[in-house]
N, C-alpha and C positions, 0 to 999 in steps of 0.2 A: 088362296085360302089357307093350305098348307103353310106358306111363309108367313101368313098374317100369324099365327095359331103358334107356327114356334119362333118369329119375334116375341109376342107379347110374353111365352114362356119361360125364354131366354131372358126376359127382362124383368122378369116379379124374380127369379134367380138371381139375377146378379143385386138385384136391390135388397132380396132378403139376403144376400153373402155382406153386402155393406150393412148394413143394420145389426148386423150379431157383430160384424168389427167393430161395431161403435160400441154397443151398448154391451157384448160379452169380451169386451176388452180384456187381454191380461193386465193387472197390475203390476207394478215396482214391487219385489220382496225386499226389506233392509235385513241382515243379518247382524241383531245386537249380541257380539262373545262378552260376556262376564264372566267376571273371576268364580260366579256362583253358575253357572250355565247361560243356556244360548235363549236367547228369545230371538224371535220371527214373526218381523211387520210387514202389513201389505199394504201399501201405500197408495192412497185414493187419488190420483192426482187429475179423475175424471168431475167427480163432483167439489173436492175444494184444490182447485189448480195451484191457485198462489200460495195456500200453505203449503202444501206437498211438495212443490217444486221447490219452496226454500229451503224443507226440509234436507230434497233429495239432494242439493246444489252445496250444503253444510257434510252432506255424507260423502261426495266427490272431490271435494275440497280439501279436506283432512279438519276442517274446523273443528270436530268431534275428535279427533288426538288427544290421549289422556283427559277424557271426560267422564265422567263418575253418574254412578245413582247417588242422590245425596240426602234426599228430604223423603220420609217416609210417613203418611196421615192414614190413622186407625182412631176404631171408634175411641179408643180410652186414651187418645193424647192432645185432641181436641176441646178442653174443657172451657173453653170460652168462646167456641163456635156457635150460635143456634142452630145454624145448619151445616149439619156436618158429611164430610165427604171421606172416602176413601183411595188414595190413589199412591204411587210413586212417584216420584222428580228428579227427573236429571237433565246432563247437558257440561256447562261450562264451570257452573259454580260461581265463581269469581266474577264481581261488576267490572272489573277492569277486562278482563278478555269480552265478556258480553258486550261492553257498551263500544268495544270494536266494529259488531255488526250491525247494519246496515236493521233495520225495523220492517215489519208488513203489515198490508192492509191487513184490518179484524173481519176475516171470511166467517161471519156469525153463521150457527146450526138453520135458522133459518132460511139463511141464505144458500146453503151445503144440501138439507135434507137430512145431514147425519147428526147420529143423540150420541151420547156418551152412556155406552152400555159398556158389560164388562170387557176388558180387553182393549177400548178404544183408547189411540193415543193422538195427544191433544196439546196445543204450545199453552205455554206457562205466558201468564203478561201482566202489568198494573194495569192501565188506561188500556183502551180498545186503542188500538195499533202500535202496540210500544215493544210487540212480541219477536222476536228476531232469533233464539238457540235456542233456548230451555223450551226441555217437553215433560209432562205427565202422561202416566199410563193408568187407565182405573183400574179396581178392582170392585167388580160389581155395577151394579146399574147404577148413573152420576144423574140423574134429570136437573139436579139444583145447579147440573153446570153447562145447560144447555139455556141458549139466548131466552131470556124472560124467570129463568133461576133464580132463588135468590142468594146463593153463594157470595157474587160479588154482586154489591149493592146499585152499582150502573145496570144490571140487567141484562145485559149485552153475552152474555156466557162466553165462552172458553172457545179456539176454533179447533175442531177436531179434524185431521184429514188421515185417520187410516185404523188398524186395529191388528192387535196381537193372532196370527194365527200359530203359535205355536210358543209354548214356554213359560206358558202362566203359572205353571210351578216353581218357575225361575222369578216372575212378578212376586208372587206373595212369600218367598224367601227372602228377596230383599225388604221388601214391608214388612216382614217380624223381625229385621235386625232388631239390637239397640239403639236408641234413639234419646235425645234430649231435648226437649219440646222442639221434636217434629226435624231435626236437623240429626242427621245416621251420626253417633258415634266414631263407628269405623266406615267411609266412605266404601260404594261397591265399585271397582272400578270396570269402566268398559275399557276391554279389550282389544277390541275392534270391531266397526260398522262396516256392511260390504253389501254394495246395491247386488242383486241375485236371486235366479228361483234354486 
């Protein structure tokens, strides 16, 4: 009776120790250095795998080597939006280096569970799966860019896999650069991406 009592013990223990490894998983930290300060991602690659992981696989790579923030959207430079967003964008810049990479599936919010609230960063795309470097980062709650949004008129929203935990002072310094409809002026340049907690 004694061994029946500390099997079954032993056993809701080791199943509650695999359960918290699943679901209290650590995350991927990226470390983005800017010429304006550091931002710090923590990259979900439990709920949207295939972004994260392309994400993570561009930042081991060196793909991100002299990559920039480049496009900056505030309320007052959107004036033929109906629905307007606020976020930053970066990545490669250039169609010619982008259309190098390889595209991914569109892991839509509904498919993920995650929204675009503040801090959350998100691949940039035309068509639903055409998304391969470029990311945005929000500022402020995005709902218009979560699948069924009406930001982009396919409905399909934006796939978001991870979120700012450190440095959104560093986000909305580049979003007040200057800007000429919605493309920065002076580019921010990233300095360096480094997978790390």
């Amino acid at each position: 009776m004694f061994m029946n009592i500390w099997l079954k013990t032993g056993l809701a223990i080791v199943t509650t120790l695999l359960f918290l490894n699943g679901v209290g998983q650590t995350l991927p930290q990226v470390k983005v250095e800017t010429i304006l300060g550091e931002i710090v991602l923590e990259i979900d690659i439990v709920n949207a795998p295939v972004t994260a992981n392309n994400f993570l696989k561009h930042v081991e790579t060196g793909t991100y080597k002299n990559a920039v923030f480049y496009r900056a959207v505030r309320m007052d430079n959107q004036p033929f939006n109906d629905i307007k967003i606020e976020v930053i964008q970066g990545g490669l810049f250039s169609d010619e280096k982008i259309d190098k990479h390889q595209s991914i599936k569109h892991e839509t919010t509904k498919e993920t569970g995650l929204k675009h609230l503040e801090g959350t960063i998100s691949m940039a795309r035309a068509e639903p799966g055409t998304a391969s470097t470029e990311f945005f980062i929000c500022i402020g709650s995005q709902p218009e860019l979560d699948f069924g949004g009406k930001r982009n008129p396919d409905g399909q929203g934006f796939a978001t896999f991870g979120k700012v935990i450190k440095g959104m002072e560093v986000v909305r310094e580049i979003q007040n650069q200057k800007d000429k409809d919605q493309i920065l002026v002076e580019q921010v340049k990233i300095v360096s991406l480094k997978i790390g907690e």
